[in-house]
Structures are given as C-alpha cells and as structure tokens.
N, C-alpha and C positions, 0 to 999 in steps of 0.2 A: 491628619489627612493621609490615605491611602496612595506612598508612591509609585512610581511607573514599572519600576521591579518587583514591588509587592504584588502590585496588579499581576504582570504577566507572570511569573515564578514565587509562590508565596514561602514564606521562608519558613514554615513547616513540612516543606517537602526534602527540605535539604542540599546541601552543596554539592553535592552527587547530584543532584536530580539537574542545577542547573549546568555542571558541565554536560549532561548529556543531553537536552533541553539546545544549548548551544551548539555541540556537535552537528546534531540531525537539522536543526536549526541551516549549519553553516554548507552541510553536504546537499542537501536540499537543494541551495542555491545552485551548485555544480550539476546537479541532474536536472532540472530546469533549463539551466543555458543549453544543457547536450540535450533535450527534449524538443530545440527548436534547428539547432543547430546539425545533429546528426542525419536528420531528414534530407536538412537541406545541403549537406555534401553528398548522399547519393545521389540523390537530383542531381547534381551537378555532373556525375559520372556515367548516368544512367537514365535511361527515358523508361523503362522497361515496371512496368507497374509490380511483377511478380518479385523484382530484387526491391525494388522500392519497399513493398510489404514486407520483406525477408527482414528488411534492419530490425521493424518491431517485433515479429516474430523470433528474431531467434534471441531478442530478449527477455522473451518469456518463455521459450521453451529451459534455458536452466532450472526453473523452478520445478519443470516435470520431473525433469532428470536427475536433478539434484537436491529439489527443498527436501526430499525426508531425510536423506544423508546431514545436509546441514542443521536439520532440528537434533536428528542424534549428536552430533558433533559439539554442537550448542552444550547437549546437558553431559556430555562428559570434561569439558576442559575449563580452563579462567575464562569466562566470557569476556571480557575487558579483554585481554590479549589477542582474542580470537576476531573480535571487530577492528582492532588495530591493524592485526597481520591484515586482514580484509580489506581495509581503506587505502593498506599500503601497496597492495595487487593492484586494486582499480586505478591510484594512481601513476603505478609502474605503467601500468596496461595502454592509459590515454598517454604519457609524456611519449609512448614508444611511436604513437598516432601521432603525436604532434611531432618527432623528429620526421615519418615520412612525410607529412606533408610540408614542413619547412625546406627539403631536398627535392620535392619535386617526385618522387617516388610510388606515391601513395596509388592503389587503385581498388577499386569495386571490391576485389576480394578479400584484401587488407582490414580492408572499413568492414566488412562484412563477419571477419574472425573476430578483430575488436571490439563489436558487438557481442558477441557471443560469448566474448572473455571475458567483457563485464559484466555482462548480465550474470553470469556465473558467479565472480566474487561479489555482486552484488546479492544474493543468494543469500552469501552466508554470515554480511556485514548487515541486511534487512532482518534476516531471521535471527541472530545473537541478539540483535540490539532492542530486539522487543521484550528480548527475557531481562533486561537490568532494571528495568521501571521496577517491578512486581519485587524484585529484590529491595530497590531504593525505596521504597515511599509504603504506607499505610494501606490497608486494602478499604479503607473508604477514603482517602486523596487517590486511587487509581482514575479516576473519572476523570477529574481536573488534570491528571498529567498528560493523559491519553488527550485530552482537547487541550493542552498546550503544545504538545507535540502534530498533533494534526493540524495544528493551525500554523506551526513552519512551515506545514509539507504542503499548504494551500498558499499565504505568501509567496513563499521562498520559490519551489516547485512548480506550481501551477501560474501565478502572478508577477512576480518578479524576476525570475530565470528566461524564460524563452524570448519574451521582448528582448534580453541583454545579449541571448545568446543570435538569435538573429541579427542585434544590431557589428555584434562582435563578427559576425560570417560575414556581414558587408563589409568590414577592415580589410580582412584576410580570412582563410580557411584554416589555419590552426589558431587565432585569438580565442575562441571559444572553450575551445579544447585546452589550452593553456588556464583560460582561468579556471576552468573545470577541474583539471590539476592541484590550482591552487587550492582550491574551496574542499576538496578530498583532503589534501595535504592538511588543512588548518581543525579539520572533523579530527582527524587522525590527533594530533598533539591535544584537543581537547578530551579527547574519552581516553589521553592517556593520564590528563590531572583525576579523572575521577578516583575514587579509594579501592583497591584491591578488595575483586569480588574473589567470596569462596566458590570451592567445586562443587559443585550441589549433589548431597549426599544419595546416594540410591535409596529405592526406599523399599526394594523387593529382597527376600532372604539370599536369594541364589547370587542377586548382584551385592549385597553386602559380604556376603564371606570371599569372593572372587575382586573387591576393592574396587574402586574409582576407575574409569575405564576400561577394565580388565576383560570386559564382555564383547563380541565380536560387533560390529556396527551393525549388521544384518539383528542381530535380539534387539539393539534396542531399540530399533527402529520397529520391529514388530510388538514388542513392550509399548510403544506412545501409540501405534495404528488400535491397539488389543485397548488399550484405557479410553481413550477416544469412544473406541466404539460402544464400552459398556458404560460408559458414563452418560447416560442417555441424555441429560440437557445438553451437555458438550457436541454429544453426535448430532442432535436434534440442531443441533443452533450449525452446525458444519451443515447439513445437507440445504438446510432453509439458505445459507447463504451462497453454495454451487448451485442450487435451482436457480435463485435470483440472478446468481451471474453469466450465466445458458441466457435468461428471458434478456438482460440489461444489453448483452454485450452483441446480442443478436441484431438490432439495429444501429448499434454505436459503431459498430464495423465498417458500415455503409453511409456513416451520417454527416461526412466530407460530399458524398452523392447528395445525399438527403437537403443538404444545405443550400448546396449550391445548384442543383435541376430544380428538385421539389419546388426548397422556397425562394428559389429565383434568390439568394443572400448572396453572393459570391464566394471569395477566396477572403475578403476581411471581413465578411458576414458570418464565416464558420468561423474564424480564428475568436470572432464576439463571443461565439454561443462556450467555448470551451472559457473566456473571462467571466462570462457572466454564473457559469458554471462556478467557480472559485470565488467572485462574490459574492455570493449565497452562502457558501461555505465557513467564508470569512464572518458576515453576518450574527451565522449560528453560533460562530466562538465568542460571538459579546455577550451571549444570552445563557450560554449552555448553564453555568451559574448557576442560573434561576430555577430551570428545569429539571436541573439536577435534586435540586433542593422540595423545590414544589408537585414532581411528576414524578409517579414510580417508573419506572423501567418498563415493566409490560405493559405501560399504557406507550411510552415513547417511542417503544420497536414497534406495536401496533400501525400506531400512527405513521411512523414514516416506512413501511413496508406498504399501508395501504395508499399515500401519495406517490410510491414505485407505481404501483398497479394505474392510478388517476394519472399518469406524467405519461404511462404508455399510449393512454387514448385522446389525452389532450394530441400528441403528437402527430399520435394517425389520423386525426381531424382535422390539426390547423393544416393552413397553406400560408400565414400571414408568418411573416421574418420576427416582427417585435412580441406577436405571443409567444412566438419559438424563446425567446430571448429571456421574457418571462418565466414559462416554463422551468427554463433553466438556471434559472434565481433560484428558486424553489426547489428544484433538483440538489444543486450546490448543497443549501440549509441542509433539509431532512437526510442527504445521504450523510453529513458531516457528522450529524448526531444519530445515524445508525451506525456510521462507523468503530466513533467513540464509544457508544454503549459495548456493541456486540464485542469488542476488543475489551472492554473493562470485565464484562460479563465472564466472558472467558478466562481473563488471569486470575481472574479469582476466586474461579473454579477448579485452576488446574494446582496440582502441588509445585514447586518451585523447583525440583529433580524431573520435572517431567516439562515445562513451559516449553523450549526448545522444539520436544518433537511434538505436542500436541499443536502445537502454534505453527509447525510445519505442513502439519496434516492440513491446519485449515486453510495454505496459504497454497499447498496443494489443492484445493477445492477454488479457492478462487479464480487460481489461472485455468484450472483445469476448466469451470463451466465457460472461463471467456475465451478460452480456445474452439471448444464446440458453440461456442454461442455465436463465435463469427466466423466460422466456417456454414453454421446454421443461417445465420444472414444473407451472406452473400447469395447463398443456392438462391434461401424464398426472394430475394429481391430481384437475384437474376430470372427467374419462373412469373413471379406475381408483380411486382414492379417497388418502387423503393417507400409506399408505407405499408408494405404487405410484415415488414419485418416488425412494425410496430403494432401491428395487430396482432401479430405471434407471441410478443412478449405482453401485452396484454392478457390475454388469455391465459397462457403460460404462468403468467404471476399472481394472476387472479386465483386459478387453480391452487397452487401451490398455499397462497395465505390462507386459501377457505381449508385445506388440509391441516394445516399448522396453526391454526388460529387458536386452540386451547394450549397447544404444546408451548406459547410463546410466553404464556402465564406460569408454566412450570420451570421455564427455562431461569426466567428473571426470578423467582422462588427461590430457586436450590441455594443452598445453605453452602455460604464460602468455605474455602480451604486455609485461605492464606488468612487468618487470622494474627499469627504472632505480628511480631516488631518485625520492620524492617531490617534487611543487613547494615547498610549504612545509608542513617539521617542524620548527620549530622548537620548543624545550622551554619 
C-alpha cells in the first residue's frame, strides 16, 4: 500500500526534490500569513485607497524592474546559494518590520519600502527557485513536481496562510510578521540541505571562451529575450499567457467591487470567492495524475484556456453570490492545471543554461499583462460599471484562443530539450 510520503513526494524524484518541495512548501506558509496580514496594517494606518493599492502594487512592480536582471543572475551563479542569500534578505527585510512595530515606530512609509524590498528579494528567490526542479528531477516527472509544488502554494499560500495571518494581526500587529520570519528562516536551512547545484554551463561560443559569468548582465539578458523570442513555441506560449493576463486581471482588479455591490456577497462573501478559488485548485492536484496520464497536453491547455474564456461570461451574467462561488471552484481547477502544464511545458523546452532568464521573460509577461490588465479595469469599470470589465475579458480572451488555437498544438509538440539525467536524484 502506497504511503502518505509516497503519495505526496514519490521517491523517484529524489531527495533534492523533497527538500525543495519542503522549502516552497514552508515559505508559502509565511507569504500567506503576510497576504492577509499586510493589507491589514495599512488599513490600520491609512484610509486612503491609492496607499492602500500601493502595498500590492509595489510588490509587483519588482518583477518589472528587476525579473530580467534576476533570470540572468539565476543562470550565471549556484542557484542554491543564490535562493539562500534571497530568503535571507526577506527575512532580514520583515524582522527589521517587526522591530518597528514592536517599538511603536513603524508608519505608512516604512510599511510601504518593506513591501517594495520584499517584493524585490522575492524576485530573485521565486525566479532561482524555479530553475532547480528542471535540474533535480526527469523531464517526464516535471509535471508531477510542478503539481506538487503548486499544490503548497494553493494549501500553504492561498488556504492556510491568511486565515493565520489575520487571526495572528488580531493578537498584535507584529505576530504575523514574526511568524513570517520564521517560516522564511526555516525555507532558507531547508534549500540549504539540498545537494550542491552546478553553474549551468553557457552554451553560446562567445560566452564559453569568456567563462562562467564573465559576460556583462546586459548580454545575457538580451541572450534569454533573443532565445525566447526565436523559439517560437516558447514565444508563442509567453504571449498566449500576457494576453490572458491583460483579459484575467482586468476584472480581478475590481472584483472586492464586484463582490460586494454587484453581488450584494459582502466583506466575507469576497474573502469565500478567493477560498473557493484555492479549493478548486486543491481539487485538481488529486486528479492531475490521471490527466497527465490519460490527456495529452494540447487537449488540456485547450480545455482550460476555453473555460478562461466560458468563466468570463459566466461572470458578466450572474448576479447570484453561490454561482459566483461556483464559478470559482472551476476557476481554481482548470487555472491549477494550466498553470502546471504551461510551467512543465516550458522547462522542457528551455536548455538548463538558459531556465533563469527565459523563465524571467515569462514572469515578466505575467505581471506585465496584470499590471495593464488592472489599470485596463479599473478605467472600463469606472466608464461602463463593474461587469463591463468582464465583458472585456471575455471578448479579449475569446479573440486571443480563436488566434492561437492551432499554435497550442505546436506548442505541446515541440520536441524537449532536457532530455539527459537529472543533476541530482538521488533517493
């Protein structure tokens, strides 16, 4: 009989895979608590909606500024070292938060950099830590790891975190933060048991005879934008997924409005739709499995790219709270298992000297469309009223799959890269 470790972590992926499995697993938890938590110390400081917005905002503006920098950084150094140093910043970053607010010191502005400074190392401890799988494990166990690791970041993240961290902000205003601390601190001594990764070899003539990071950060950043872009499934599958996040994030921006005018839900009728959201997600990791097994890929991106497109009109339609609810059951699933795909997809597409910054590029696409996609919200909602934005993303998405709908079949086709062994699987 198949144990409960076998289950979740199978021991062909190796020991490598479950310290880092554990890690993302345990830091998960600390960005969950700070995802219910950080909200609700500006509120506490602030009534003003536009600083309000600012906290989330300026933790995605690192990724503008910085995800290409940190994909190059990725593929020149020990990535293990490099998510260390990273866990140990954000930790530095929050304990500095948790002394001002145990002093009484702490205000608007404070809270405001410290956002900004984790999102920053958060940057470059999200983006390393995606190139070690692809290292660690087989390039047909990538599917299974990627939905082992998504399924922390749905638990941990999404379900378990913000309840603890709200309940921790009713104790005091730095408990949160302190466990937050912790749950960094404990990521950090886990990805340091994992096995020393190598420096991923260049694989261009000009940067071999010039050595392992010898090349200015500007080339090889323009080296992963250049690959990227001529690697047509790779581009293809990057732009499919900045369109989609323009149309998704265009009424997600507005859907605290949405929730509580629209469908009359309230303040714990939005907080439902964002649970129900993650248990759908949850759901999809008991089955992924099967799917994997029984359904090729360009049917399963199909499929949950065309339930995006059916979840945007479902929206603009209802007015009832529990289909909303529904809805977003289903939401949850199919985005879990686009996610895992289009992430498998990709690393095993890209060469292992290059993961870092192509994996940059796409993560630049992803903020990038949810940046304009809720600037694009807000406007249509403020002009047309609050399901005008779900009619946009409708459309918008609709558009987009009927363009890419044979490209999606070439995409899941192309012929991997990562073929060899693993660096290290050991059992």
């Amino acid at each position: 009989m198949t144990g409960l470790g076998e289950l979740i972590a199978p021991r062909r992926l190796g020991r490598d895979f479950r310290w880092l499995m554990s890690a993302a697993w345990t830091s998960n938890i600390g960005d969950g608590i700070a995802l219910a938590a950080s909200p609700l110390l500006i509120a506490s400081m602030t009534s003003s909606p536009v600083l309000v917005a600012s906290g989330a905002m300026l933790q995605f503006l690192p990724w503008l500024l910085f995800g290409l920098h940190a994909g190059a950084i990725a593929d020149r150094v020990e990535r293990r070292m490099l998510v260390m140093l990273a866990h140990g910043i954000r930790a530095v970053i929050v304990l500095a938060l948790v002394a001002f607010l145990m002093t009484g010191t702490a205000n608007i502005v404070i809270v405001l950099v410290v956002s900004f400074l984790y999102g920053t190392a958060e940057v470059f401890a999200d983006t390393t830590s995606s190139t070690l799988l692809p290292m660690m494990v087989r390039p047909t166990d990538l599917g299974v790891g990627n939905a082992r690791l998504q399924a922390g970041f749905l638990v941990a993240n999404q379900l378990a975190g913000p309840p603890l961290g709200a309940f921790l902000f009713a104790i005091g205003t730095f408990w949160p933060f302190l466990a937050q601390v912790l749950a960094v601190s404990v990521a950090l001594v886990l990805v340091s048991r994992i096995a020393r990764q190598p420096v991923p070899s260049r694989g261009d003539d000009a940067s071999r005879s010039e050595g392992p990071g010898r090349t200015h950060v500007r080339h090889d950043i323009a080296e992963g934008v250049r690959w990227a872009w001529h690697n047509k499934p790779v581009r293809t599958l990057i732009i499919i997924i900045l369109a989609f996040n323009v149309t998704w994030a265009a009424p997600w921006g507005i859907l605290v409005l949405y929730a509580t005018e629209h469908l009359q839900m309230g303040p714990v009728g939005f907080g439902a739709l964002t649970t129900a959201s993650a248990l759908g997600g949850l759901a999809a990791t008991m089955c992924f499995g099967w799917l994997e097994r029984h359904v090729s890929f360009a049917t399963l991106m199909k499929v949950c790219l065309s339930l995006e497109v059916l979840m945007h009109l479902a929206f603009a339609l209802t007015t009832d709270g529990a289909v909303a609810l529904g809805i977003m059951v289903g939401f949850g699933a199919y985005s879990f298992v686009w996610g895992t795909i289009s992430t498998t997809v990709r690393q095993r597409l890209v060469p292992h000297e290059l993961q870092g910054r192509v994996g940059s590029v796409n993560m630049v696409g992803v903020f990038g469309g949810m940046v304009i996609g809720q600037a694009l919200g807000g406007v249509i909602a403020q002009v047309w009223g609050l399901t005008a934005p779900w009619w946009f993303a409708f459309a918008g998405a609709a558009l987009t799959l009927l363009l890419m709908w044979r490209q999606i079949s070439h995409i899941a086709a192309a012929k991997p890269v990562l073929e060899e062994e693993p660096q290290s699987n050991e059992p």
